[in-house]
Structures are given as structure tokens and as C-alpha cells.
C-alpha distance (Angstrom), angle and dihedral (degrees) to the residues before:
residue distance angle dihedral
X1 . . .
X2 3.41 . .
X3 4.00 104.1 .
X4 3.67 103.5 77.8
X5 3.81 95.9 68.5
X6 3.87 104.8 141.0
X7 4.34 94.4 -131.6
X8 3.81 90.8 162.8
X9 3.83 94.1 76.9
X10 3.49 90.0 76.0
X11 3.72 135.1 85.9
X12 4.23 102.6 -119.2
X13 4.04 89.0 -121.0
X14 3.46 138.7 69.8
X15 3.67 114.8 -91.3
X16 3.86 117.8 156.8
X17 3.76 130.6 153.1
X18 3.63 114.3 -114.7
X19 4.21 108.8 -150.2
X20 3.41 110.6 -164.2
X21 3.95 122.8 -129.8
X22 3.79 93.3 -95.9
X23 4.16 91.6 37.3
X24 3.75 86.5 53.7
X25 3.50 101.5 48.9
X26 3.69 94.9 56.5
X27 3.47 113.8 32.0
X28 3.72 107.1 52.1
X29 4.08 106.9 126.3
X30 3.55 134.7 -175.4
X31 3.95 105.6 -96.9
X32 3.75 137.4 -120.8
X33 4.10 101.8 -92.8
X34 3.30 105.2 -80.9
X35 3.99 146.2 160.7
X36 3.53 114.0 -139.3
X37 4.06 124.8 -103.0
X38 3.75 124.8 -124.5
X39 3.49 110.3 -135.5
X40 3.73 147.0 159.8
X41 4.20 90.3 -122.6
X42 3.46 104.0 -109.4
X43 3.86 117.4 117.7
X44 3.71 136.9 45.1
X45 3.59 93.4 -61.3
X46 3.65 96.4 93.6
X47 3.97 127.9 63.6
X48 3.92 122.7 -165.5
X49 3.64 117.5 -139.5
X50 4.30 118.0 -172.7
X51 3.59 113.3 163.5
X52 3.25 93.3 -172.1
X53 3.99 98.9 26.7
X54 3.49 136.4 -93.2
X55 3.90 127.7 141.3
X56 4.08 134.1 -119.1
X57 3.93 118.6 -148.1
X58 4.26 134.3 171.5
X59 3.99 120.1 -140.4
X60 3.48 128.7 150.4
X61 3.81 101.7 11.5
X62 4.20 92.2 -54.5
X63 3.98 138.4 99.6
X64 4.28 105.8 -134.1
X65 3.70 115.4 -161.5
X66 3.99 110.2 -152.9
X67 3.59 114.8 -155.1
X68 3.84 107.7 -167.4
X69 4.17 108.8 -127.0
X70 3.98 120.7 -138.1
X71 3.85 89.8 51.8
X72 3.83 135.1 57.7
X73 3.88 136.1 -95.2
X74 3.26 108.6 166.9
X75 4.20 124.9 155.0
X76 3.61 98.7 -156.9
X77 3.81 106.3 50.3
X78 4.03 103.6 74.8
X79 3.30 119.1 -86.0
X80 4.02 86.7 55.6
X81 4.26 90.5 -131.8
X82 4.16 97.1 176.5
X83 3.38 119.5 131.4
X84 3.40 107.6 -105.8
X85 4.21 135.3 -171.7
X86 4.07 102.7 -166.0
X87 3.95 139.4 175.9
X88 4.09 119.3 -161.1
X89 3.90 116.3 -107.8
X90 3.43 136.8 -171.9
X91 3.50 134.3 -119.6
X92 4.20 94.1 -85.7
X93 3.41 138.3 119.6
X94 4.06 114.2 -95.3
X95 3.97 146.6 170.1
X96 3.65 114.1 -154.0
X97 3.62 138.0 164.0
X98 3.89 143.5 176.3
X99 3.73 142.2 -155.2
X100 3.68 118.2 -124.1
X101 3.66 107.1 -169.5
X102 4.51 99.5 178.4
X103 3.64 122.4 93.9
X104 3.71 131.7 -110.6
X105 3.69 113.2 -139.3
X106 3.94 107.7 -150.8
X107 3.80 101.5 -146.8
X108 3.83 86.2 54.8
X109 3.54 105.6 95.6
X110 4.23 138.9 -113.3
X111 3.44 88.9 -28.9
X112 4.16 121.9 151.3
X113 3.72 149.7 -152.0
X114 3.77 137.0 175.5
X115 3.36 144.7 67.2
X116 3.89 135.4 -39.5
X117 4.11 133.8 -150.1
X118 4.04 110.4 -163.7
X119 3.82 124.4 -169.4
X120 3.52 83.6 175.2
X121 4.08 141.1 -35.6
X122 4.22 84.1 -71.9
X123 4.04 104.4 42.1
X124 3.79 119.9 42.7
X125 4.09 147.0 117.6
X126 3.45 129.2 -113.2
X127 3.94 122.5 -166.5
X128 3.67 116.8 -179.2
X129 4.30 150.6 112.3
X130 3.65 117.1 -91.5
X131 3.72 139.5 -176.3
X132 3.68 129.9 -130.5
X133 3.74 103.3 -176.9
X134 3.27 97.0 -96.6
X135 4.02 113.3 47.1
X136 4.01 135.3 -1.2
X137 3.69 113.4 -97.6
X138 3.84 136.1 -168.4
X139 3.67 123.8 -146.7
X140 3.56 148.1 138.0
X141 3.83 137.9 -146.3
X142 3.92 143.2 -167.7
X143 3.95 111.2 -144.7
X144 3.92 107.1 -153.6
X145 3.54 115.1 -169.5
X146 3.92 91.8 -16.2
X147 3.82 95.1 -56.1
X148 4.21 117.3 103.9
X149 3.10 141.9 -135.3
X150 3.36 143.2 -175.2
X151 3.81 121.7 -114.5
X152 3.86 92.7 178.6
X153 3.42 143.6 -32.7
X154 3.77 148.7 -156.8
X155 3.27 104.7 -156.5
X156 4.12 92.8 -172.9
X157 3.32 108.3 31.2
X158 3.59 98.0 -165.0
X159 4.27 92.2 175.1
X160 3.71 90.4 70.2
X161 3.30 120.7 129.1
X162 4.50 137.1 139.2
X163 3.12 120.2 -63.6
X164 3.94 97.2 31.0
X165 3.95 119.1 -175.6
X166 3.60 123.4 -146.2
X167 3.72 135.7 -165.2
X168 3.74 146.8 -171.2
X169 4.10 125.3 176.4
X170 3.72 119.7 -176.9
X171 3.66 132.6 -157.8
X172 3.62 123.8 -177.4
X173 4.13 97.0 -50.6
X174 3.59 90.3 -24.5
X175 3.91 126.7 117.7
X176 3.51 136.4 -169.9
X177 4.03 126.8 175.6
X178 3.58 127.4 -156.5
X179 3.70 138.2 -170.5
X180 4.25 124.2 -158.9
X181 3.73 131.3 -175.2
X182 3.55 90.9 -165.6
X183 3.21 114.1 28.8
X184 4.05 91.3 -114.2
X185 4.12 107.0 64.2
X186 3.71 107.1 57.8
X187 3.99 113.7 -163.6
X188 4.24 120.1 -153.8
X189 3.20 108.9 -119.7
X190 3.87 108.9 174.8
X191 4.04 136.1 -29.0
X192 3.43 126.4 -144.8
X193 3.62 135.9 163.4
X194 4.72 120.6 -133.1
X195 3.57 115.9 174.0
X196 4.09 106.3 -158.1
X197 3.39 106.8 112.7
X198 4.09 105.7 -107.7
X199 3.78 110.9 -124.5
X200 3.96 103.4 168.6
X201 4.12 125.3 34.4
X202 3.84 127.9 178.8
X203 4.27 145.4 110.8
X204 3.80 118.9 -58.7
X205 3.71 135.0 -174.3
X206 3.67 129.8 -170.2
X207 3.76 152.1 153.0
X208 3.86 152.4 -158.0
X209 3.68 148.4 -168.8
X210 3.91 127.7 -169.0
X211 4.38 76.1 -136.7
X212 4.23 92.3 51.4
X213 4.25 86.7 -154.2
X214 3.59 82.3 54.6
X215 3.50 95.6 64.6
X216 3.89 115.4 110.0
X217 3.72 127.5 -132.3
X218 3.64 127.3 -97.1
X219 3.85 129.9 -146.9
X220 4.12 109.8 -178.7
X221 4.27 110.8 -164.3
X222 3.98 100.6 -165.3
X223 4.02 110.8 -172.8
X224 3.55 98.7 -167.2
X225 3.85 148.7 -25.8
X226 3.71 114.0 -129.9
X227 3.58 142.6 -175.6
X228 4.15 113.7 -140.7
């Protein structure tokens, strides 16, 4: 399943696009009709978006996501502020997944990993595992108009474990998330349907405190982004 990803398309360093808050916020456009790539991350493929900073970086075969601490990043309180490495996509149908191979620590707190669907800054998905300070949960929300909601969630997501796979197929308006411990058995999680077009897909990693110096550090190790 996984040996056929096409690697060589890519330049063999780093080189995404960095849109600025402002840039961001204005210039996302429907794409040219398109299926997402798998790739490995390097190349111009990828852009970075942080609103409100943070950095993305590749070493030793993964993507990391660095969410700064003593501020907030957080994709579900409006302006969506997550750190955020995304390629453009076309209105098609697609089942992705990705590999996250860092650790949640449950008495961290409100932090999040996973993956992200954008029609535009508004109207998007996210799919990922969270903390809540006490336990690791798994959840995922539609944000219409720049007010979430949840689609489902596991609030104790007692299957966790290091790496964790994640996926998300879409057909027409249709949604379905998976989790994987190995990479090979893929359990349904939750179905849903969100009809904005999607325009940008890709891993995301956030965080929040009520007290915004409070908020902890994030460091996001993605293995790979594949197409199923």
C-alpha cells in the first residue's frame, strides 16, 4: 500500500512558502482539479501558513511542526491560528492519510495534531488527537463560517499509542475518518458529510490556554503524507 509513493517529484530540500497572516487570509482560491500527491515534504509543493507564528522544518526523513508556547494557535477559535503545512487540491474525491510518529503527553493541555481540509480561512475540517490535561482525546470538527463544531469525538481515546495513523477519504460531500496502529488495519471512526469545496489539505498542530502564556509548546513529527 504504501510502497508506490512517487518521492522523486520532489526537490531533496526543504522549500515551502511561508504566507503571512494577512497573505493567507486573502488569497486562498479554489484550485485547478486536482488529486492530492503523496510525498515525503520536501519541495515546493508545500506552503506554511502561522498566523500567529510558528516554523515547519524536515530532518531525518520527517516534517516537524513547531508551535511556539506562551501564545495561542488554536484552529477552532476564529481566526483559525494553527500551524499549518498545506498543498492546493482540487475539487475531487480523495483518501489520504499520514503518520505522526511524536507523543502526546495527556497532562499537557488543549493541545492538537492531525490533519486539516480548507475551503477557505472560514470553512474547513480538522481531524486530529488532542489533549485536555487530563486524558488523550480524538475528535473531529467542521468550522462553518469561522464557528465549530463538533462532528464527533472521543473524548478518551484509550487506543492511543506512538506512531498513530490518521485518515480522511472524501467523496462528493461525504467524509469518513479513520484511525490505524499499524498502518495496515484502518478503524471508522465517524462519517460526516461538508459541502465547501476543499481547496488546500495537509498536517496541522496547534494549542491554547484560557491564560495565552500558559499555553505549552508543540513539536509535530509527520512521517509521511500518502494517498490510499
Amino acid at each position: 500500500m504504501y510502497g508506490n509513493r512517487s518521492y522523486s517529484l520532489y526537490a531533496a530540500v526543504l522549500s515551502l512558502v511561508v504566507l503571512s497572516a494577512a497573505h493567507a487570509a486573502s488569497t486562498v482560491t479554489p484550485a485547478a482539479a486536482k488529486a492530492p500527491l503523496g510525498s515525503s515534504f520536501p519541495g515546493p509543493l508545500w506552503q506554511l501558513v502561522n498566523p500567529n507564528g510558528g516554523t515547519a522544518s524536515v530532518s531525518n526523513g520527517h516534517l516537524f511542526l513547531n508551535v511556539p508556547g506562551g501564545s495561542n494557535h488554536e484552529a477552532l477559535l476564529s481566526p483559525n491560528e494553527a500551524v499549518q503545512v498545506v498543498q492546493p487540491i482540487g475539487n475531487v474525491d480523495f483518501d489520504i492519510s499520514i503518520k505522526i510518529d511524536s507523543a502526546l503527553v495527556a497532562t499537557d493541555a488543549s493541545m492538537s495534531e492531525g490533519l486539516m481540509v480548507l475551503a477557505d480561512k472560514k470553512d474547513f475540517i480538522t481531524f486530529a488527537v488532542g489533549t485536555n490535561g487530563t486524558g488523550i482525546s480524538l475528535s473531529a470538527h467542521k468550522v462553518t463560517g469561522g464557528v465549530a463544531a463538533t462532528v464527533f469525538e472521543d473524548s478518551s481515546f484509550r487506543e492511543y499509542q506512538t506512531p498513530l495513523y490518521l485518515r480522511l477519504s472524501r467523496t462528493g460531500a461525504a467524509y469518513m475518518a479513520y484511525y490505524s496502529v499499524d498502518g495496515v488495519v484502518w478503524v471508522e471512526v465517524g462519517s460526516f458529510t461538508n459541502v465547501p469545496v476543499p481547496t488546500l489539505i495537509g498536517p496541522f498542530a496547534s494549542n491554547y490556554n484560557p491564560t495565552p502564556s500558559k499555553a505549552v509548546p508543540v513539536v509535530m513529527a509527520i512521517n509521511w503524507f500518502d494517498i490510499l
